[in-house]
C-alpha positions in Angstrom: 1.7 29.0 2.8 0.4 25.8 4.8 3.2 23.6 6.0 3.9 21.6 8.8 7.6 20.9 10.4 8.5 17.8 12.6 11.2 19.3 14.8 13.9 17.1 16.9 11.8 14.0 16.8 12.7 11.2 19.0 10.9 7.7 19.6 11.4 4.5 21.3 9.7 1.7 22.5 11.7 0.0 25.4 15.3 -0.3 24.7 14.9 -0.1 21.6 15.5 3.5 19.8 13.4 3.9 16.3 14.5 7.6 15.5 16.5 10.1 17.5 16.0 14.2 17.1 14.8 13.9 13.2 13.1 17.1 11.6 11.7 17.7 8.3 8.5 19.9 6.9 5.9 19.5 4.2 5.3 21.9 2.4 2.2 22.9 0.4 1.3 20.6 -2.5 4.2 18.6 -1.3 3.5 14.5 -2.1 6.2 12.5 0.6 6.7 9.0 0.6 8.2 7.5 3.7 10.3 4.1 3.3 12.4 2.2 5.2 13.0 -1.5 6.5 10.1 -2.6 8.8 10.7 -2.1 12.2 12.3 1.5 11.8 9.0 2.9 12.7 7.3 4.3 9.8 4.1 3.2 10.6 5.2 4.8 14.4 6.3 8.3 12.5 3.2 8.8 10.9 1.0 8.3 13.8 3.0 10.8 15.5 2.5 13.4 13.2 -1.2 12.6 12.7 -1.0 13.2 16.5 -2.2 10.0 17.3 0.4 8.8 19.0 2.8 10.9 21.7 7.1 11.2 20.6 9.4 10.8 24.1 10.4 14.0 22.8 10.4 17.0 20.0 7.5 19.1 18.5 5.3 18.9 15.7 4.7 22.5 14.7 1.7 23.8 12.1 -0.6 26.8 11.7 -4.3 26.7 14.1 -6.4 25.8 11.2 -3.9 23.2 9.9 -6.1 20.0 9.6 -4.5 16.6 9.5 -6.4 12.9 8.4 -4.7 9.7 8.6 -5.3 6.2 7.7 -4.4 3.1 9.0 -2.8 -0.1 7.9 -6.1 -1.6 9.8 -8.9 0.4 10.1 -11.2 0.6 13.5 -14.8 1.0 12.0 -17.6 0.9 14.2 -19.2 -2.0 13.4 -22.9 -1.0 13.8 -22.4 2.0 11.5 -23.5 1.9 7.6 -21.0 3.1 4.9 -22.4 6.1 4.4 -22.2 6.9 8.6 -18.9 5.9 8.4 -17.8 8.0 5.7 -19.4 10.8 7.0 -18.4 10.2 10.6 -15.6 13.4 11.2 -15.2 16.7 13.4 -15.7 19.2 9.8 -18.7 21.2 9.7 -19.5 20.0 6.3 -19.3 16.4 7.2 -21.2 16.9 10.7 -24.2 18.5 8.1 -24.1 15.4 5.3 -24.4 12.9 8.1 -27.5 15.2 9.5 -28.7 15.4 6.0 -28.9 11.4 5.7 -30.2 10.7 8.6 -33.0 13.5 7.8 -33.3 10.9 4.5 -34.2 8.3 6.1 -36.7 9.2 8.2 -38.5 11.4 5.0 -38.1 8.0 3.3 -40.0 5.9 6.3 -42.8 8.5 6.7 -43.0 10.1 3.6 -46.5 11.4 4.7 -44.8 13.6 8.0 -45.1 17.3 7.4 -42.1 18.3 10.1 -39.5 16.0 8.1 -40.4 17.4 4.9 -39.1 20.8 7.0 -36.0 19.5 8.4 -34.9 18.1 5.1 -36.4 22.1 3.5 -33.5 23.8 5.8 -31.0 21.0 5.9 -31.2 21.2 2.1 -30.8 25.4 2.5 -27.8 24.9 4.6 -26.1 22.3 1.9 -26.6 24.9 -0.6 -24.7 27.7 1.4 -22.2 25.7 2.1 -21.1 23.3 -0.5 -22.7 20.2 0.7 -24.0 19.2 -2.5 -20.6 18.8 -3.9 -19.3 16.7 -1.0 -21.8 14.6 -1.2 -21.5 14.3 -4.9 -17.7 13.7 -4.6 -18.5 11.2 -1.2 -20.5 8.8 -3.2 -18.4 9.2 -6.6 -15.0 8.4 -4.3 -16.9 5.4 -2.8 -17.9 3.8 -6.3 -15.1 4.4 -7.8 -13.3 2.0 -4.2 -15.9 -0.8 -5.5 -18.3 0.2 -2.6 -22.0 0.8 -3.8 -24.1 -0.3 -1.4 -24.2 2.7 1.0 -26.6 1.2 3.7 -24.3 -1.9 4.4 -23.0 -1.9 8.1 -19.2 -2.1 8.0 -19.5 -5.1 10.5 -20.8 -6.8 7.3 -17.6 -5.8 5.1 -14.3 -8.0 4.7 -11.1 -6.5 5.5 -10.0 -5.1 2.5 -14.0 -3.3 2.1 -13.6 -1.8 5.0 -10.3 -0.4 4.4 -11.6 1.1 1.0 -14.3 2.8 3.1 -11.4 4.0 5.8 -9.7 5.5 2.4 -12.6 7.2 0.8 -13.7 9.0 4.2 -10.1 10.5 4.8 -10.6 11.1 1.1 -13.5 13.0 1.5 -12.2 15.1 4.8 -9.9 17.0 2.2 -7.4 18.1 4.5 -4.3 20.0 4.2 -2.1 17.0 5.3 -3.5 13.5 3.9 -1.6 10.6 6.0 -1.9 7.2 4.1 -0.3 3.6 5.9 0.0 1.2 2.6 -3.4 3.0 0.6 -3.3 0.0 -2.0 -3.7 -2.9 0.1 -6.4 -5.0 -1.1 -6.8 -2.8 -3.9 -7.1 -3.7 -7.8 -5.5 -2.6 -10.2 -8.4 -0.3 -11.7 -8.8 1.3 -8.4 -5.1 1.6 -7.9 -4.8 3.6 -11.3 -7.7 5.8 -10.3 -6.2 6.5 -6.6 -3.4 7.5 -8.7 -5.3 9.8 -10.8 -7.3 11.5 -7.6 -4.0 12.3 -5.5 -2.3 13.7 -8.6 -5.1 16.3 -8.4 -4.9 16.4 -4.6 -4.7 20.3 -3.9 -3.5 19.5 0.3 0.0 17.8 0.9 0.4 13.9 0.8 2.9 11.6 3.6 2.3 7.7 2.4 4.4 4.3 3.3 3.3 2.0 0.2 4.8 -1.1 -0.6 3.8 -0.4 -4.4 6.5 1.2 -6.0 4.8 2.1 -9.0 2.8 3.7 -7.0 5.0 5.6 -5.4 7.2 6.3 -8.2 4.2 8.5 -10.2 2.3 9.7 -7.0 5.6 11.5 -5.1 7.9 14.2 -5.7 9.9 13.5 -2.1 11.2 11.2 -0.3 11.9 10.1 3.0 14.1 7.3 4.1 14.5 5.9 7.6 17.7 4.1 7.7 18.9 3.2 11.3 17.7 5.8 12.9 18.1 8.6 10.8 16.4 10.5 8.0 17.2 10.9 4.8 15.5 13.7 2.4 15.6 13.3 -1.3 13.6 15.3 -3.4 11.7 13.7 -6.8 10.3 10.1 -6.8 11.2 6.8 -6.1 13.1 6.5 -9.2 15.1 9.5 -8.5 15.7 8.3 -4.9 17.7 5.3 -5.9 19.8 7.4 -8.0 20.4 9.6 -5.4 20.9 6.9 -2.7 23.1 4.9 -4.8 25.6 8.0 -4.7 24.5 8.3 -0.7 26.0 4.4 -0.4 28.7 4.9 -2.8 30.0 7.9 -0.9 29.3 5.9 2.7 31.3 2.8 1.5 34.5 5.2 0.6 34.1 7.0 3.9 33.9 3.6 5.7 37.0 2.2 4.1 38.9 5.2 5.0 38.2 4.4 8.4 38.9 1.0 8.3 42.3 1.6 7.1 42.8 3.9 10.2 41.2 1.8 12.5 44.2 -1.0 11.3 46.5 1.3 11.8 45.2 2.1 15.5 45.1 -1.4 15.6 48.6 -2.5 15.3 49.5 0.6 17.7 47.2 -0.7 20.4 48.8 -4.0 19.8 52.3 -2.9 20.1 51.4 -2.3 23.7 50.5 1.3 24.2 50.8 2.6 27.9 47.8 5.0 28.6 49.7 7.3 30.7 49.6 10.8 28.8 46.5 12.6 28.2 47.7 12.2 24.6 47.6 8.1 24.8 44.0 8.4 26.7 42.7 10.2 23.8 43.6 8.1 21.3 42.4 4.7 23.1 39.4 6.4 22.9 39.5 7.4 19.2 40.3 3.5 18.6 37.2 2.5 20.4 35.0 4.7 18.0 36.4 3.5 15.6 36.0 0.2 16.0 32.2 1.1 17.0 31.5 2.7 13.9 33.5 0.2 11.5 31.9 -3.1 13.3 28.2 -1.5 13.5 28.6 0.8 10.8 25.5 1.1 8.8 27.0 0.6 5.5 27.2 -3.0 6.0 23.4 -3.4 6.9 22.4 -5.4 3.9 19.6 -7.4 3.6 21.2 -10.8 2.3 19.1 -14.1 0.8 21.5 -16.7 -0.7 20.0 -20.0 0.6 19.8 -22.9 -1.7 16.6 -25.2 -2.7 15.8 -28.7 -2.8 16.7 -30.8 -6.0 13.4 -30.5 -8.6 12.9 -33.2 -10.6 11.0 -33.4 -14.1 7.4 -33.3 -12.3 6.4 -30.8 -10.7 2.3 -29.9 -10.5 -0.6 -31.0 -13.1 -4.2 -30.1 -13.0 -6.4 -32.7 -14.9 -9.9 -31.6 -15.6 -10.4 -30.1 -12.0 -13.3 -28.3 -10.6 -13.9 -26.3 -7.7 -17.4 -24.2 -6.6 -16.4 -22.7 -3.4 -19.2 -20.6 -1.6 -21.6 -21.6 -4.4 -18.6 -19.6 -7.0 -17.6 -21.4 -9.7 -13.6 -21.5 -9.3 -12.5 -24.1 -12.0 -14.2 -26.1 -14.6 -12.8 -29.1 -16.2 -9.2 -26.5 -16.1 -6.0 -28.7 -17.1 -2.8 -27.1 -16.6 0.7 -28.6 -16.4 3.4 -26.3 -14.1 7.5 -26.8 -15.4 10.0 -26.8 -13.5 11.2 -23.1 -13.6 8.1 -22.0 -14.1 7.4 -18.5 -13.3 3.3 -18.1 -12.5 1.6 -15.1 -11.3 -2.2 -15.4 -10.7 -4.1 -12.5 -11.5 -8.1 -11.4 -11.3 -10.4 -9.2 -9.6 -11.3 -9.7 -5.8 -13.4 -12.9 -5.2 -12.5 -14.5 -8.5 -10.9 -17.4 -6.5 -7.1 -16.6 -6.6 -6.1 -17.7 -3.0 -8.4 -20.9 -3.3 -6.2 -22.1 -6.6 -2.8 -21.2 -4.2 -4.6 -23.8 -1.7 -5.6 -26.3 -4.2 -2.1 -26.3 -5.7 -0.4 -26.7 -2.2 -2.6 -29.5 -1.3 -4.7 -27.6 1.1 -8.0 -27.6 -0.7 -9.3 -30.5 -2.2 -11.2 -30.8 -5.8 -14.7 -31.2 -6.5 -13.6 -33.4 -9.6 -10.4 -34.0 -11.4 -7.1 -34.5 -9.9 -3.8 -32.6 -8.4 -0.5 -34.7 -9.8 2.4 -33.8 -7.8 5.9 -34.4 -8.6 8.0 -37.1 -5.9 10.8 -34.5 -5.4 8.4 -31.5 -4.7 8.8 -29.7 -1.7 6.4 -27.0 -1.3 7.0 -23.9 1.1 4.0 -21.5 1.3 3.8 -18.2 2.2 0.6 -17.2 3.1 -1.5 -13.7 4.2 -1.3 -15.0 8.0 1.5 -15.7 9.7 0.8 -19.6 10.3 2.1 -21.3 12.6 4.0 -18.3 14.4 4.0 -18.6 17.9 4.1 -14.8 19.6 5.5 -16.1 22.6 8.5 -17.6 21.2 11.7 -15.9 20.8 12.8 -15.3 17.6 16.1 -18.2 17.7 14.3 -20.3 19.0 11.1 -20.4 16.3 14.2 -20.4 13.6 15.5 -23.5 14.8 12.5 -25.4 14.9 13.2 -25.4 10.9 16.5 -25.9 10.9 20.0 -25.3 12.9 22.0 -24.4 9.9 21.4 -24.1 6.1 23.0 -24.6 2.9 23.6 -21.3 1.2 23.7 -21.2 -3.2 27.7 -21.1 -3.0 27.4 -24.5 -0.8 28.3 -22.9 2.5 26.6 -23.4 5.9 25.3 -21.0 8.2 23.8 -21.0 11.3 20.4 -19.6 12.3 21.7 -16.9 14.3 23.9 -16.0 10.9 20.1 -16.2 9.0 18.5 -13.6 11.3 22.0 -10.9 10.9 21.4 -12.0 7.6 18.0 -10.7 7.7 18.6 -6.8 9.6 17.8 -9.0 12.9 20.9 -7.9 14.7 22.3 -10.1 17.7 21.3 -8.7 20.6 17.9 -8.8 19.2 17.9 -12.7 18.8 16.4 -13.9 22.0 13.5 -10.8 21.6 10.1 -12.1 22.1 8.0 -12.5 18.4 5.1 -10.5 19.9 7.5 -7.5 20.7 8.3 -7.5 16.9 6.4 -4.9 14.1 4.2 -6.3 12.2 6.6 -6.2 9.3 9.3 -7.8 11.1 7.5 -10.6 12.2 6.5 -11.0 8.3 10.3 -10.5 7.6 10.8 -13.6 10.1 7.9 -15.9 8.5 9.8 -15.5 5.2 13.1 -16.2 6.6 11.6 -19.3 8.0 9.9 -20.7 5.1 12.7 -19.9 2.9 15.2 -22.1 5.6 12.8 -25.3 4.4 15.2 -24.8 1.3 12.1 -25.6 -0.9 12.2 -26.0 -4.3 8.3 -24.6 -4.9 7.2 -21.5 -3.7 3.3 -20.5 -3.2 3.2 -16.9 -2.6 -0.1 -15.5 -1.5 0.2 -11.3 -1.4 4.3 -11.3 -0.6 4.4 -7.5 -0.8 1.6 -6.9 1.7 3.4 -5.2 5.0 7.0 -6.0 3.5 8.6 -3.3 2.8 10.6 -2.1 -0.4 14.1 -3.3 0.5 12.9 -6.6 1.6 10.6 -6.8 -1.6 14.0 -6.1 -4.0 15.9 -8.5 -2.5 13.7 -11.2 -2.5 12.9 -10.3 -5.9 16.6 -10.7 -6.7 16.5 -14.0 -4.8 13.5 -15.2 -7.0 15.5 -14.0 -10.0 18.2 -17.1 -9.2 16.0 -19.1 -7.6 16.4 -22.9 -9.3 12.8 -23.9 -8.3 9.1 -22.9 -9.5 7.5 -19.9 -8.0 3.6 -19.3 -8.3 2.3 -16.2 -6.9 -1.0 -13.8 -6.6 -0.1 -10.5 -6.0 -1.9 -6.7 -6.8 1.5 -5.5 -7.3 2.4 -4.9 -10.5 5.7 -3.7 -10.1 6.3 -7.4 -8.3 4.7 -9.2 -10.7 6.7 -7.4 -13.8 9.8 -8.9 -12.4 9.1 -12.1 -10.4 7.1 -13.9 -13.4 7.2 -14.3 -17.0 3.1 -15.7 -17.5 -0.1 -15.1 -15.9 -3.0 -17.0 -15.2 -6.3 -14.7 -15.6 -9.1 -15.6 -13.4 -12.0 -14.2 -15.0 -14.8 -15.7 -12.9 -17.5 -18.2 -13.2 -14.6 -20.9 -13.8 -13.1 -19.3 -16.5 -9.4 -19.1 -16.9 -6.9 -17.9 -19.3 -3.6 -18.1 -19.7 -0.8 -15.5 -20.8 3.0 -15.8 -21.6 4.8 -12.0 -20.8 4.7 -9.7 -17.2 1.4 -7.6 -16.2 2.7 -4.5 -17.8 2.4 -6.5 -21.1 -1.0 -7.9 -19.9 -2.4 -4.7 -19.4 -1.3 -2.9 -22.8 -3.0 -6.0 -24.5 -6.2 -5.4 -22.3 -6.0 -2.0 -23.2 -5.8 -2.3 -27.1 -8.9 -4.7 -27.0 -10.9 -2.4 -25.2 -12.2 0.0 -28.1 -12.9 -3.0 -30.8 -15.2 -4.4 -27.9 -16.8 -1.4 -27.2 -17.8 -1.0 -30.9 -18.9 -4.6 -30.8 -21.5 -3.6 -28.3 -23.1 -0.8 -30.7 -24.0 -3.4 -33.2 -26.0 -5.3 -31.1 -29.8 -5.6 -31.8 -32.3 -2.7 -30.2 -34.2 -5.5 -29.2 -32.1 -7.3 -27.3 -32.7 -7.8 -23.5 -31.2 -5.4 -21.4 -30.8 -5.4 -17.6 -33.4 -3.7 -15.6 -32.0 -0.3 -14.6 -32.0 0.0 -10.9 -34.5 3.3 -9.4 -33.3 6.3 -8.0 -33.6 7.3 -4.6 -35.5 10.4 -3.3 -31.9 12.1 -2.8 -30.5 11.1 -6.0 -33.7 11.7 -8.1 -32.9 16.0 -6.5 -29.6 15.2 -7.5 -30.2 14.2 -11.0 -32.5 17.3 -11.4 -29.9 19.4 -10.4 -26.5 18.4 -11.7 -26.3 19.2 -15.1 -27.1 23.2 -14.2 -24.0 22.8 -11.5 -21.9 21.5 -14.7 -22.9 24.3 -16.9 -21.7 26.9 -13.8 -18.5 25.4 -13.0 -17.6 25.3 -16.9 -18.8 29.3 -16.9 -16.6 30.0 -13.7 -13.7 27.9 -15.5 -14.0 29.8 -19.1 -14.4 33.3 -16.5 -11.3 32.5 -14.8 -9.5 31.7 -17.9 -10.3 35.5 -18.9 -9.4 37.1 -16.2 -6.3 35.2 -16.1 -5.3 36.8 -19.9 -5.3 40.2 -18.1 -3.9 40.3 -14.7 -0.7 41.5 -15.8 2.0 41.3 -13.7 -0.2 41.1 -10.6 0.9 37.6 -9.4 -0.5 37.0 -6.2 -4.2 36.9 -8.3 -2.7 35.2 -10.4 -1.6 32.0 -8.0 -5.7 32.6 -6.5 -6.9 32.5 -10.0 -4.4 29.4 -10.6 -5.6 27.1 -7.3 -9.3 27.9 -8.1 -8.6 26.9 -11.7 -7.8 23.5 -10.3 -10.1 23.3 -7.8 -12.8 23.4 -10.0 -11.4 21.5 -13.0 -11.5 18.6 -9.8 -14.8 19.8 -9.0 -15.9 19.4 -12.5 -14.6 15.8 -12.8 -16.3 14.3 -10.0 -20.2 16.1 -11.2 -19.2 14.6 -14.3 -18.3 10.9 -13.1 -21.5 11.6 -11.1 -24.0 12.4 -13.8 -22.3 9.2 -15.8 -23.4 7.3 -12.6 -27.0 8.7 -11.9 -27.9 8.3 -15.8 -27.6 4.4 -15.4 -30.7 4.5 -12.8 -34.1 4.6 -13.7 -35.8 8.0 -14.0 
């Protein structure tokens, strides 16, 4: 069995101490996801058991042949390389061959006419056959269409952000290894491609270790999880549903223990008060079991709650109107002649494939884009705090009190309290000693956690939300979920997240491109059942077209694809042989089990195999013979 065990960890950067001597193993087939607060070094653990980065101390222990890919939260793509280079670009034989095999393309393609190419491509081709190249090339260009990414040539220099981290995915994809290490897979990603990733790892046959922010996600793509909690880690086995069962007995059980020792710590208490004499070896000992005490019941870690309870501005009866606005941004059509009046509690979540225009309506609305026609109305009593993908206006070389009370010295909390800014950041897992840290020294997640706190101390009463759930993590998400839930003001948000977006907003604008926009009352989760029952009456709508109707000239194959066409449906027919052989052989092993469990893995191998010549051949009959 392939498994890998992470023994005695221990990491710190500085003074400050992420984990300390934690071990754990994944097993075969095992699907992990790893969550915590940001700034408990998730992003720091996974690294280290990709072997990326180096622990102060402890071992990472797996067999020779145990192969390991990881993927970043931010990709480093070499700039000059295509897609297909990129994707291609790894240490495995196989890969090391495709890449040879492209470039080999290339060159045929360029001199068509050169004898000693049409030879290197003759044994290139004779070495992908005896080893399986075929299908890993099939299953490289199949993962990459299925990402959104079909233009293979383009440099990655020329990709956006979330392109090239869709490339980064499919090429770890594509390495197949036994331990598949993803840092937040669905950034950036829709929600077709999010359902498919879904689909691919649940067929996975290696072992999976993720940190998503999508807990949808990782509620039907795990069957483990880890939590990092102050320093320790906690194991729970099923999803993410059955780890908030299980943690909710964890806390239930912590809070009994720590009242127990409160009560003894009181007790201690008025005894140290009374004016104990340390003189016996008896009174040193328990002066010391007081201090512990009050160690563990002042900085005990059941009271480490993330807590958002500020109040808003007063709204009043006006709040935002669009009156026959239009926008072309980039020469894309964003909104024609749209009207659209937002109510105070209005919940808004703005929804739409990538490059619809989602983030440029956020900027219109908050008064940072203007219109091409038409007009913005906004309300005298609106006070707008926007959260954006960038941390704006965060100054790295500040410390962390001191950017708070730029905003404000205290705040009014929703039970008319006032708190200070130092009370905000406890508020917000920022402990006090931590308070005067430098913002540049913070995670990436914490200084998101801090540009949240901020904006939220405006005590605004509308809230523009541009991707919240991107590099929060899940506690910070539910509790500022919760907040939302009370919140007295209008929230307007675009977010992939479904989960988020089921319980932050009650109606959804659908950016459909080309200026269209639609409008629907109910979460995404009811969105997406509706898309889903028009989908077959549309289809059929399609048959009864006219035969003579103009259709879209069918794009030509190239030399490669043109062999692979000629060859795929014969590698179907054999894999559904082997599949029907295996099933067979299966009826009559008997009580011979280990055969069994081989006969069992190359079942689903192949049944994966199958899939991916499948999608393929859908793919490659769209071209042009």
């Amino acid at each position: 069995m392939k498994m890998i065990s992470i023994e005695n960890v221990t990491k710190s950067y500085g003074e400050k101490v992420l984990f300390s001597d934690i071990s754990f193993t994944i097993g075969e087939r095992e699907r992990a996801g790893l969550i915590g607060v940001n700034g408990t070094g998730k992003s720091s653990l996974l690294k280290i058991v990709a072997g990326i980065d180096q622990s102060d101390s402890g071992d990472i222990v797996s067999g020779k042949d145990y192969q390991i890919s990881y993927l970043s939260q931010q990709p480093d793509l070499d700039p000059e390389r295509t897609v297909l280079e990129q994707v291609f670009h790894g240490e495995a034989p196989i890969l090391k061959l495709m890449k040879e095999y492209e470039l080999a393309l290339v060159q045929l393609e360029k001199y068509p006419d050169e004898p000693r190419f049409h030879e290197q491509i003759l044994k290139l081709q004779q070495r992908m056959d005896s080893i399986g190249g075929w299908d890993a090339n099939t299953a490289a260009k199949t993962i990459l269409t299925k990402l959104g990414i079909t233009d293979f040539t383009k440099k990655t220099g020329e990709l956006s952000g979330g392109q090239k981290k869709r490339v980064a995915l499919a090429q770890v994809l594509i390495e197949a290894p036994d331990l598949l290490i993803l840092d937040e897979p669905t950034n950036h990603l829709d929600y077709e491609t999010v359902k498919w990733l879904e689909e691919y790892l649940g067929r996975y046959s290696g072992s999976l270790l993720l940190v998503t922010h999508d807990r949808y996600f990782l509620d039907r793509v795990t069957n483990r999880i880890f939590e990092l909690d102050g320093g320790f880690l906690y194991s729970y086995k099923g999803n993410y549903a059955s780890f908030l069962e299980a943690k909710a007995v964890r806390e239930e059980n912590e809070a009994a223990t720590l009242e127990k020792k409160k009560n003894l710590f009181r007790r201690e208490l008025e005894w140290i008060r009374r004016g104990a004499k340390a003189r016996s070896t008896k009174q040193k000992a328990r002066i010391q079991r007081f201090d512990e005490l009050e160690s563990q019941v002042s900085g005990g870690r059941g009271g480490e709650k993330l807590d958002i309870s500020l109040s808003g501005s007063r709204l009043g009866k006006q709040v935002l109107e669009l009156k026959e606005a239009t926008k072309v941004f980039e020469d894309k059509v964003i909104l024609r002649d749209f009207s659209f009046l937002i109510k105070p509690g209005d919940r808004l979540g703005i929804i739409g494939r990538n490059g619809t225009g989602k983030s440029t309506l956020l900027n219109i609305l908050g008064g940072r884009l203007s219109l091409d026609s038409g007009e913005l109305l906004t309300g005298q009593t609106v006070k707008i705090a926007y959260y954006t993908q960038e941390n704006e206006g965060l100054d790295e070389n500040k410390r962390m009190i001191e950017y708070l009370k730029e905003t404000a010295q205290i705040v009014h909390t929703s039970d008319g309290k006032t708190i200070s800014a130092a009370q905000m950041l406890e508020r917000f897992l920022f402990p006090p000693f931590t308070h005067g840290t430098l913002i540049r020294k913070l995670s990436g997640g914490e200084k998101r956690r801090l540009y949240l706190l901020k904006l939220l101390m405006e005590e605004p009463n509308v809230l523009l939300l541009d991707e919240p759930t991107n590099d929060l993590d899940t506690q910070t998400l539910t509790v500022l979920e919760d907040y939302l839930e009370d919140f007295p003001g209008v929230v307007i948000t675009v977010s992939h997240d479904r989960y988020f977006l089921d319980k932050a907003v009650d109606q959804l604008l659908v950016l459909e491109g080309e200026g269209n926009i639609s409008s629907f009352y109910g979460n995404y989760t009811e969105y997406l059942e509706k898309q889903s029952v028009k989908i077959q009456p549309s289809s059929e709508v399609k048959k009864e077209k006219p035969e003579n109707q103009d259709k879209p000239k069918k794009k030509k194959m190239s030399y490669m694809e043109k062999r692979e066409w000629e060859e795929i449906e014969g590698k179907i027919a054999a894999t559904e042989d082997r599949l029907e052989a295996i099933q067979q052989e299966m009826a009559g092993i008997g009580s011979d089990f280990e055969k069994g469990q081989r006969l069992m893995k190359e079942e689903s191998d192949l049944n994966e195999q199958l899939e991916l010549l499948i999608e393929r051949w859908s793919y490659l009959s769209e071209f042009e013979d």
